[in-house]
N, C-alpha and C positions, 0 to 999 in steps of 0.2 A: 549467502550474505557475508561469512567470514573468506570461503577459500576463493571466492574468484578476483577479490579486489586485492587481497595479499597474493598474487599470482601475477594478476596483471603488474603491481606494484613490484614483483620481484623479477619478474621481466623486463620493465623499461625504468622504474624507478622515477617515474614521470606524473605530476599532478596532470597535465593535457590529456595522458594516455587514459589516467582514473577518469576524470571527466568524459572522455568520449564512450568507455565502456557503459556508466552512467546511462548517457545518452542514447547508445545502441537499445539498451533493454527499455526504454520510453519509446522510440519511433515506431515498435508495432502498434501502439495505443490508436497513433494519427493515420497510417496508414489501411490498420484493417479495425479499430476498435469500433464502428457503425456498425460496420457492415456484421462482423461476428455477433456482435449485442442483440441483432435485430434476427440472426437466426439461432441465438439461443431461445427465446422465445416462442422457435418456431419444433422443438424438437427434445426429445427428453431429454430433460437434462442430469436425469443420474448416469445413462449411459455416456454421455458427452462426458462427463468427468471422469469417469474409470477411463476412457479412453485417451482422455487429456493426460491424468497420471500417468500412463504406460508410456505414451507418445514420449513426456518428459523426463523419463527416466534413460528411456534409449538414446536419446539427444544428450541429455547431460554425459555419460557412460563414454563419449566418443571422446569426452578431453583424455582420461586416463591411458584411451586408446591411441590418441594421438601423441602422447608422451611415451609410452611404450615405442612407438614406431618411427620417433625422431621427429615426427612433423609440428611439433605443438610450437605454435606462433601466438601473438596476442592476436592476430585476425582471426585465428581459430577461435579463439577466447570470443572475441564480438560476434560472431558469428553464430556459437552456438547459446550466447546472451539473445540474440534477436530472435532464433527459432523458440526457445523453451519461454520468452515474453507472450511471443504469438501464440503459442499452443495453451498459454498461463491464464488469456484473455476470455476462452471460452470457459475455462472454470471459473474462474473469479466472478465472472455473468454470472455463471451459470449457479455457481454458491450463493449469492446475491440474492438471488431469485427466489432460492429453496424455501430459505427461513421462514418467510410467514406462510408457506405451506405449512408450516413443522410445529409452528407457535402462535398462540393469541398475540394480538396489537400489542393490546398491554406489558406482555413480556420480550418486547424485541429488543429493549435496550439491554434486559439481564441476558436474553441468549445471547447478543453482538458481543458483548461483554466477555460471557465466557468462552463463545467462540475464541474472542481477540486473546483469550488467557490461556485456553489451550495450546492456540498455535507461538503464543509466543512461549509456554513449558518448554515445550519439545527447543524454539529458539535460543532457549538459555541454556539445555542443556549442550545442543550441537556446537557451541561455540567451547564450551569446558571441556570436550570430548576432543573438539580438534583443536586445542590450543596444546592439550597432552600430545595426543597424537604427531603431531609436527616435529613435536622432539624427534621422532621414532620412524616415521613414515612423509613420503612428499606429498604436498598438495593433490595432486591429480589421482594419487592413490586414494586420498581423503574422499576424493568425488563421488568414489565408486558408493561410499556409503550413502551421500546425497540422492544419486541414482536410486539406491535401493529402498530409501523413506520414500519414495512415490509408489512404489509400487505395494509399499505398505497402507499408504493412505488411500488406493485403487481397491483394496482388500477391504479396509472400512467400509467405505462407502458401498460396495457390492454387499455388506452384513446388513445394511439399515432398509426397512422392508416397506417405509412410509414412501408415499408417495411422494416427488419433488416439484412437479407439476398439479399446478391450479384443474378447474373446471375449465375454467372462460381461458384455459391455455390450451386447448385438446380442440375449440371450437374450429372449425373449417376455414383455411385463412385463404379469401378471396382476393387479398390485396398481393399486390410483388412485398419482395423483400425489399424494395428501395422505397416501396412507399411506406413499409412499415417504420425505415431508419427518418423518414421527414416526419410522419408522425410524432415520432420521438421527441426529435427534434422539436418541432413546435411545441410538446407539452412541458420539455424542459425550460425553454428559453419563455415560453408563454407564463411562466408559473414564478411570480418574485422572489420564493424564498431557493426552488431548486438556480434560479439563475443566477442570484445571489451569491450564493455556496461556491457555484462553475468559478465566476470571477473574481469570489475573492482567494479560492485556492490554486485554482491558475498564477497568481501574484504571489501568492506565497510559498508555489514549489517553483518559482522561478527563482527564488530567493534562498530557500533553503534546501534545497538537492545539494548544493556543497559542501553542507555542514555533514550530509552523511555518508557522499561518495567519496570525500576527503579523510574521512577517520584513521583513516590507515596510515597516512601523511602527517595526521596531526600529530596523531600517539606517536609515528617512527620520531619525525624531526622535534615536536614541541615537548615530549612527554618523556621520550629514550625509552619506548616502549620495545619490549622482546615479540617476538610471535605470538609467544604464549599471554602476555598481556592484552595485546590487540586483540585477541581472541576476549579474553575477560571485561572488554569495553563492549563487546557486542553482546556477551552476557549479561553486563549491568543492563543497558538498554531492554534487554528480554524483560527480566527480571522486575523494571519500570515496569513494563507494560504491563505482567501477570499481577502486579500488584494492585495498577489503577485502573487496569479494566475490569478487577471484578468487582471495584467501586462503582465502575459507572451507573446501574442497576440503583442503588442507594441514593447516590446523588443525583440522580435523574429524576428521583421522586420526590426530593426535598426543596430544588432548587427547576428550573424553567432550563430550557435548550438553551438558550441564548447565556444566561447566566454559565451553567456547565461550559460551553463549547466553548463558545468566544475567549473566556477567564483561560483555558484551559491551553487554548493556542497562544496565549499572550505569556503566562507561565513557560509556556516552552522557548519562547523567544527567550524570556529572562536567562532561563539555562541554560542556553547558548551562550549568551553577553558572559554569566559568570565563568564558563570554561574557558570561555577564547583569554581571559586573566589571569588563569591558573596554571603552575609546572607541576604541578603534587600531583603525580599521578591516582592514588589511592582516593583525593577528594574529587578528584575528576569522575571518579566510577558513580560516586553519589548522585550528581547533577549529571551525569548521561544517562544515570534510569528515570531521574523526571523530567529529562528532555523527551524520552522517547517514552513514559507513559503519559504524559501530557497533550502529546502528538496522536496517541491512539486513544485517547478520550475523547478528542473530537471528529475522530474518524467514529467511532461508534457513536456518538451520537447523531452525526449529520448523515450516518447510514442508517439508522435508526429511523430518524425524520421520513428519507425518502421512501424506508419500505411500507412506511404510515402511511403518504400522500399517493402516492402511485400506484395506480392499479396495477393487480397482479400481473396478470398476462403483457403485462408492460416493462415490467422490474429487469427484465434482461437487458432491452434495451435501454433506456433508461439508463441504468448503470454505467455500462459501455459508454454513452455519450457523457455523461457525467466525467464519468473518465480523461472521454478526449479530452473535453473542454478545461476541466481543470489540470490534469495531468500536460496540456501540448506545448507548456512554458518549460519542463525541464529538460528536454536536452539543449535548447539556446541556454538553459539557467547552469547547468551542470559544465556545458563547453565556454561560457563567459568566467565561472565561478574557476576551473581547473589554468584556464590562461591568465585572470589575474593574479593568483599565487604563483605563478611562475613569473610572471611581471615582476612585481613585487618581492615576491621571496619572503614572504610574511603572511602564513597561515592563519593568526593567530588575528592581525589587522580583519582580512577577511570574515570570519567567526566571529568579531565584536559586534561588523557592519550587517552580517547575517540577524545577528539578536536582536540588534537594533529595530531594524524590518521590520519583524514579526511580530513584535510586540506592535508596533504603529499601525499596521495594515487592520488587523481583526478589529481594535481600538476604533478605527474610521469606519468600518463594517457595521459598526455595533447602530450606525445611523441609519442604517439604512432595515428594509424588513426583515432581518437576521437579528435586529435587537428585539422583536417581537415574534419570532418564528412560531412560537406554540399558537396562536391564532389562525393557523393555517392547516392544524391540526383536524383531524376528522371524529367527528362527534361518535358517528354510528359503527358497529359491527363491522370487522376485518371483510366480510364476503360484501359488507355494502361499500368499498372503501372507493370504487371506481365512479359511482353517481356521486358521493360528495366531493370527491377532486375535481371531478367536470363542474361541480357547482361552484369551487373556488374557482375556479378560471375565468365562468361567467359572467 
């Protein structure tokens, strides 16, 4: 998150170049995200993840190598952004899936929660570690450390002794794997609130991938930010997020989904609007940790929702398409958003017009069945969760 976009950025010094990296690490979503979703489902998935780790660590490990050995280009950089996305896609399934093996219904919003607060710890620290570091050591050296956090979180997950697989995911799968990805399909797009979700966040990472693949740009040119600062904006945002994701839990209980998420995403646009106003660096760090915890409030809840509605032995794929669908606006959003500041020559223009957005979009959302999503909610027992989803459909 910190050393590939200050890399790229020190390579070409180019908003387009940031944009297309951006964009590289999104197009395995569209090209293989069905197809993977629909065979995590079909196979265990704690070993699919230790394997995923390992896989990602060896791919990331080849920039360091490739700077050693003279060859290191930004294609090299997109390159190994696309493979460790694609290998990234069967864990993230595959994580997706676990949790309501692991936890009652009732507690999926406090585990998404602290899931989202663990991983973004470790995010707060990585960024303080390599913002020192940089003084001292190059980027690609930094990598190696990166490389080596996978192979530590391959370690984890081989410790944990619970199963990560369902019943009804072990059962004898008659069907192909294409017909399990139409299945999918249909239950996503057939179901108002998951298709809801698809298209309004489809819109709004088309909208806002620039406000995050831009950061580096923003802070160098708007801000006069050092290395080591840019490094510290990726930290604030951590930092956001360990803080409102172990809200979420709390305010999940007190207030409805719609209330939480929607409020939650319209909040983050505001923080946008007010950075893109601001040169103070130091008040900038403020408003980019409740840009970016506000932004994982309602990822965990609207992850939350789906591992509610959807049946288990479904959750992989599911996910996966979830994914396409809403994820397949950002690299047109991320390669429009890096060509207008270059247009322009006015990051700062861009970032007002980003805040703007996002606050209008969820706003208009709020009409349609995402203003009422808990209605969609399943009454009975996490093992009964797949007869009352077919019942909502009904």
């Amino acid at each position: 998150m910190f050393s590939l976009p200050l890399l790229v950025y020190k390579l070409t010094g180019s908003a387009l170049n940031l944009g297309i990296s951006t964009a590289v690490n999104m197009l395995p979503y569209l090209f293989f995200g069905l197809l993977i979703g629909a065979w995590t489902d079909r196979i265990d998935r704690k070993r699919l993840m230790i394997s995923a780790d390992i896989a990602r660590a060896l791919v990331i490990a080849t920039i360091p190598l490739a700077a050693w050995l003279g060859w290191l280009s930004v294609w090299w950089i997109y390159a190994v952004g696309f493979i460790q996305a694609t290998i990234g896609i069967s864990f993230d399934s595959s994580e997706f899936a676990a949790v309501p093996s692991l936890v009652d219904q009732d507690d999926l919003v406090t585990a998404n929660g602290r899931i989202e607060a663990s991983y973004s710890a470790a995010s707060t620290v990585g960024p303080i570690l390599a913002g020192v570091l940089v003084a001292f050591l190059s980027l690609p050296v930094l990598l190696l450390l990166d490389a080596a956090s996978f192979l530590i979180s391959a370690l984890s997950i081989a410790l944990i002794t619970i199963r990560f697989n369902s019943e009804e995911g072990e059962q004898k799968k008659t069907a192909t794997i294409f017909q399990d990805m139409l299945e999918g399909l249909r239950y996503v797009w057939g179901h108002p609130v998951l298709r809801n979700i698809s298209i309004m966040m489809a819109l709004v990472n088309f909208v806002i991938t620039t406000e995050g693949s831009q950061l580096v740009l923003f802070a160098k040119q708007r801000l006069a930010a050092s290395d080591t600062q840019v490094g510290l904006l990726y930290t604030a945002g951590s930092l956001g997020i360990v803080a409102i994701a172990l809200l979420a839990g709390p305010l999940r209980k007190r207030w409805s989904f719609s209330q939480v998420a929607l409020s939650a995403l319209m909040l983050n646009g505001l923080a946008i609007l007010i950075i893109s106003s601001l040169r103070q660096y130091w008040i900038v760090l403020v408003f980019q940790a409740l840009a970016s915890g506000c932004g994982i409030l309602f990822n965990i809840n609207t992850g939350s929702l789906r591992q509610a509605i959807v049946p288990r032995q479904m959750l992989g794929r599911v996910r996966s398409i979830a994914s396409v669908l809403a994820w397949s606006a950002i690299p047109l959003g991320a390669l429009l958003g890096g060509w207008l500041i270059n247009l322009t020559h006015n990051v700062a223009l861009i970032y007002s017009i980003i805040g703007i957005l996002v606050i209008l979009i969820p706003a208009g959302f709020a009409l349609t069945p995402l203003g009422h999503a808990d209605r969609y909610l399943p009454e009975a027992e996490p093992e009964q969760s797949e007869e009352v989803a077919n019942a909502e459909l009904s």
